[in-house]
C-alpha positions as CSV (number, residue, x, y, z in Angstrom):
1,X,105.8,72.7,84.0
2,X,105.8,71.7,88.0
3,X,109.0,73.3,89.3
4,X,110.8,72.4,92.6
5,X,109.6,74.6,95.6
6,X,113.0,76.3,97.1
7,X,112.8,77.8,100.8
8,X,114.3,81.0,100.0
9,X,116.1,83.2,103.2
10,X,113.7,85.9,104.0
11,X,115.3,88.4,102.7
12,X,112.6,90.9,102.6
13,X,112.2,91.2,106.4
14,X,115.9,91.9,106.3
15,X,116.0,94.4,103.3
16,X,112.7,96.5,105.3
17,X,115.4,96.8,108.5
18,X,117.7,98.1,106.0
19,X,115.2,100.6,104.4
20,X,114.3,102.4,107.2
21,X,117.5,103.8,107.4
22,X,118.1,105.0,103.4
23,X,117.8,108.8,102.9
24,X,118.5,110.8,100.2
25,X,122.3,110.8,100.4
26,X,122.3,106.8,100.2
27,X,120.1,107.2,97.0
28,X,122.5,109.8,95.5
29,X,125.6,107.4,96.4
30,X,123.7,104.7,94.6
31,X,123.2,106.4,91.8
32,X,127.1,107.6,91.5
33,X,127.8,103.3,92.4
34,X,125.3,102.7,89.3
35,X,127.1,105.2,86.9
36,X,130.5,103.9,87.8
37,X,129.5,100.2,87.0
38,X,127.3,101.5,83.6
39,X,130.3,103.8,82.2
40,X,127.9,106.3,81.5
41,X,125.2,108.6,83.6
42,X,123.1,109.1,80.2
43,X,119.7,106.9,81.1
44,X,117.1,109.5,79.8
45,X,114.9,108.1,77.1
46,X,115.8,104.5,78.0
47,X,113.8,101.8,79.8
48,X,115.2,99.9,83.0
49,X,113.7,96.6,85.1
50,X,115.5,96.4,88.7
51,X,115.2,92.7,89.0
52,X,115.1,91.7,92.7
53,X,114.9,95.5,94.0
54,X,115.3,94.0,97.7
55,X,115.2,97.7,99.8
56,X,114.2,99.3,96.4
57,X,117.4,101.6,96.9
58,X,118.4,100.7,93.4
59,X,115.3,101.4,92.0
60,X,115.7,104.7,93.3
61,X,119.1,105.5,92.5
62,X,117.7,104.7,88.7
63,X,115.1,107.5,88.8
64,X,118.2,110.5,89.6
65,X,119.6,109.5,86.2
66,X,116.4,110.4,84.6
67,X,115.1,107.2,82.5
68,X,112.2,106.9,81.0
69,X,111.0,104.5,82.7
70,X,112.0,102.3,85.2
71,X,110.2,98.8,86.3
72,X,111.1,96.9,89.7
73,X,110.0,93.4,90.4
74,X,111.3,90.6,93.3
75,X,110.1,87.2,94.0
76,X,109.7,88.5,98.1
77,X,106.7,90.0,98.9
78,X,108.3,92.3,101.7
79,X,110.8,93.3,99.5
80,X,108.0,94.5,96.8
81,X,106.4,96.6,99.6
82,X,109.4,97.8,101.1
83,X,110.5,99.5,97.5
84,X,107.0,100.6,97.3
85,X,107.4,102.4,100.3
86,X,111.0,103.9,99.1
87,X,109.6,105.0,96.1
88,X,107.2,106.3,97.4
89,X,108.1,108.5,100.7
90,X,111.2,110.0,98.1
91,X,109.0,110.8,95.8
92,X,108.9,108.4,92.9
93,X,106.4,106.7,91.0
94,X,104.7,103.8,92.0
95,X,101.4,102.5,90.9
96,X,102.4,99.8,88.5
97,X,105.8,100.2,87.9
98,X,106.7,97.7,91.1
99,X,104.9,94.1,91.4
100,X,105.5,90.6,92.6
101,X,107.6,87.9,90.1
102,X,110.3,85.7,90.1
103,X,112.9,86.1,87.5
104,X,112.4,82.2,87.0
105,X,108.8,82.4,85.8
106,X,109.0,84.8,82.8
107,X,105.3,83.5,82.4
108,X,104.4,84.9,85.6
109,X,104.6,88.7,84.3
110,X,104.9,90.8,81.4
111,X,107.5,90.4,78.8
112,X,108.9,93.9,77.8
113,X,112.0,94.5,76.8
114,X,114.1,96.7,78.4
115,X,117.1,99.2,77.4
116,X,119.1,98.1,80.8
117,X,118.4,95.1,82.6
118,X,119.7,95.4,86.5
119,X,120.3,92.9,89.0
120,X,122.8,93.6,92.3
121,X,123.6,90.6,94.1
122,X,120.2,88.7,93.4
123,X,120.3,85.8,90.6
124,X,122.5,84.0,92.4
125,X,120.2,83.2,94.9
126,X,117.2,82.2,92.9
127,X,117.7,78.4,92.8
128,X,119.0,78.2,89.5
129,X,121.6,80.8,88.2
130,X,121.2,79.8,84.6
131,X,118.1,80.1,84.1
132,X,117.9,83.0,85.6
133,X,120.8,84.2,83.8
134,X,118.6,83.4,80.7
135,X,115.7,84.7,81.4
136,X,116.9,87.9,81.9
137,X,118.8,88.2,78.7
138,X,115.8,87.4,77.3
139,X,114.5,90.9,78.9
140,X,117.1,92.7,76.9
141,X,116.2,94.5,73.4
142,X,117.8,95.3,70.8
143,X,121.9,96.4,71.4
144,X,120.5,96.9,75.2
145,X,122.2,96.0,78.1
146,X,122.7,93.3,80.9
147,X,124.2,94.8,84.4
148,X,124.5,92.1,87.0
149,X,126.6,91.4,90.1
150,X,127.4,87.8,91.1
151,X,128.9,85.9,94.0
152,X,132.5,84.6,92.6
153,X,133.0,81.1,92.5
154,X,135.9,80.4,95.9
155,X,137.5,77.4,97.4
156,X,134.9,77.7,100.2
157,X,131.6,78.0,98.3
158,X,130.4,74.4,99.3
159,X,130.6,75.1,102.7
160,X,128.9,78.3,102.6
161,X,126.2,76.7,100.8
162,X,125.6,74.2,103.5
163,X,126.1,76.8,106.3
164,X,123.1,78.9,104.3
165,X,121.3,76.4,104.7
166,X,120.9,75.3,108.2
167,X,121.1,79.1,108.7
168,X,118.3,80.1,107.1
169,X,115.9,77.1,108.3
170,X,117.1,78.0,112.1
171,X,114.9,78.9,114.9
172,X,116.6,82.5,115.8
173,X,118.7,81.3,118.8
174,X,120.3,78.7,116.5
175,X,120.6,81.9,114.1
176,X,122.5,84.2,117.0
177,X,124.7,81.4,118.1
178,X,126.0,80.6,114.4
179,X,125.9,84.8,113.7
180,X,128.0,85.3,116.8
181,X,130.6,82.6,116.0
182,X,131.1,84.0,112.4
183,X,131.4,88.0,114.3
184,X,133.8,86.4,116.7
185,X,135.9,84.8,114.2
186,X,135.9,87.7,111.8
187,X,137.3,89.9,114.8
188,X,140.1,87.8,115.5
189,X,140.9,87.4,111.9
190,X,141.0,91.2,111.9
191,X,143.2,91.5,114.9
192,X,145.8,89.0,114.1
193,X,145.7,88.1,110.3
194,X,144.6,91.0,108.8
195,X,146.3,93.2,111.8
196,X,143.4,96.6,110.8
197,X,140.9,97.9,113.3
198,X,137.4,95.8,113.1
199,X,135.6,98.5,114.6
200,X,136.6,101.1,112.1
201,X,135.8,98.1,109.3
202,X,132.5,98.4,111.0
203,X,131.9,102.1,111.4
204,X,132.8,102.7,107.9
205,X,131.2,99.9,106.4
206,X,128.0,102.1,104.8
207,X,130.3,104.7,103.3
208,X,132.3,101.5,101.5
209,X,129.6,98.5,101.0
210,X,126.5,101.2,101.2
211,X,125.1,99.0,103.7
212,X,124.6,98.1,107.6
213,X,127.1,95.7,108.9
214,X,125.3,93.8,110.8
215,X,122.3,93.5,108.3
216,X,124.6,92.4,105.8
217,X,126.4,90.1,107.7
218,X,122.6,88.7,108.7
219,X,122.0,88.5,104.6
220,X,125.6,87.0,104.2
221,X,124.9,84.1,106.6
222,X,121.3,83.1,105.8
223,X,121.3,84.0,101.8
224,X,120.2,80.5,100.5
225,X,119.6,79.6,97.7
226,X,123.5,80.1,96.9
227,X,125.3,79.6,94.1
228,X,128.4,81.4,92.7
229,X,130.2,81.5,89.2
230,X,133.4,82.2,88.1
231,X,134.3,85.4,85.3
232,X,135.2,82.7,82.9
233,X,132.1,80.8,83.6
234,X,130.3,84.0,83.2
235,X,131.7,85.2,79.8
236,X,131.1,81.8,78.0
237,X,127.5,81.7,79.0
238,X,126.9,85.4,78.2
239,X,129.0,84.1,74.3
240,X,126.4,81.6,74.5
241,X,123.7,84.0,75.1
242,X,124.9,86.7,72.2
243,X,126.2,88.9,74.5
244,X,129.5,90.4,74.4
245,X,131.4,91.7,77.5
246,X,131.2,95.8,78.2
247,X,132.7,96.3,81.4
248,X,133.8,94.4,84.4
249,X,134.9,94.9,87.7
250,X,136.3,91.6,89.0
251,X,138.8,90.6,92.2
252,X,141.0,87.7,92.3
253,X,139.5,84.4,93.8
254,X,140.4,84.2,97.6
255,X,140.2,80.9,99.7
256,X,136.6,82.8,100.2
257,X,137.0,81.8,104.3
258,X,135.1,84.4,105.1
259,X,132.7,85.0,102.4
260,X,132.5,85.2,98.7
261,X,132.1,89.2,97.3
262,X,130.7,90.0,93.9
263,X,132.3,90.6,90.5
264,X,130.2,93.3,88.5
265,X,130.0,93.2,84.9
266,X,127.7,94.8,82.1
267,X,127.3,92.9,78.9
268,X,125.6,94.5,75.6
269,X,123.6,92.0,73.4
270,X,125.2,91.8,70.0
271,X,123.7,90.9,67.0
């Protein structure tokens, strides 16, 4: 099967500006995000796969709760060494446990099943969120879990898309021009809309989102593929699936002006 080649955002590059920054405290707050999404802190004996590790932060947080073993894998090939790198200046394995593959190609790699399967942020940006969405149920065993985060479906979504787009094909003037305008416009929707300090939104911005501002703005502007789902849409795929709903953390749909944030939810396969 020939598939369409999609010119993905190079999200590696900005994931290894990211990573030089993440110290042990940011892995312990990870782990304490991951628990709080899971329900539970209990991973030993169980098998994970961090699917689209990105900074490989994740993939770190995973190995303070003590699993017994835990797999990372992303389609970017900076992204795979910059989580080998994590891993290994904190102190965690390495050696086989990370590797190249896209969620979209199940062919490409090894089929294990996995206890937990974990994806932040990532399957909506693979060029096809179904089949991604498949694919890694498919990774799930037995009564095992499905943890994903996903871009909720706004008003605005077709315009990000296009925005993504030209963004992320740019030369990096074009880039700065269109990151500027989105900064500028943010501020003033801070000052009179919103009527709350941007420059505290800023400063405080690790310690809420767990990541640099800027860098995530960066992401947020050139992260194409895009694609988004609403919780309804979600729920009747994962029916579809044979997965029923564990937990979810989900905000009402805004006009999504500014950007589109992620719903979380863990499903368990059912039987």
């Amino acid at each position: 099967m020939i598939r369409k080649t999609v010119r993905h955002f190079s999200f590696g590059k900005n994931w290894a500006k990211f990573a030089r920054k993440i110290n042990q405290s940011d892995i312990q707050q990870a782990a304490v995000d991951i628990v709080q999404l899971l329900g539970t802190n209990d991973l030993s004996g169980k098998s994970v796969i961090d699917i689209g590790s990105g900074s490989g932060i994740h993939s770190a947080a995973f190995y303070q709760l003590k699993p017994l073993k835990v797999d990372s894998i992303d389609y970017d090939r900076d992204s795979v060494k910059t989580t080998c790198d994590l891993l290994s200046n904190n102190g965690y394995p390495v050696a086989e446990n990370v590797w190249e593959a896209n969620i979209l190609d199940l062919e490409t790699f090894h089929k294990d099943e996995y206890d937990l399967v974990y994806s932040w942020g990532v399957l909506h940006h693979t060029g096809n969120l179904n089949l991604a969405l498949e694919n890694a149920a498919k990774l799930v065993n037995e009564h095992g879990l499905l943890a994903v985060a996903l871009y909720r479906k706004t008003p605005f979504c077709k315009f990000w898309k296009i925005e993504k787009r030209i963004y992320s094909k740019s030369p990096y003037l074009v880039q700065r021009i269109i990151f500027f305008l989105y900064i500028s416009l943010l501020f003033l929707d801070f000052l009179v809309i919103k009527r709350r300090n941007f420059f505290n939104y800023v400063k405080n911005y690790k310690s809420s989102r767990g990541m640099n501002f800027f860098i995530d703005a960066h992401d947020w502007l050139g992260g194409y593929p895009y694609e988004s789902i609403s919780p309804q849409e979600l729920r009747s795929k994962m029916k579809i699936l044979r997965f029923q709903e564990s937990r979810s953390f989900t905000q009402p749909s805004g006009l999504g002006l500014f950007g589109s944030g992620c719903d979380e939810f863990v499903f368990k396969k059912s039987d």
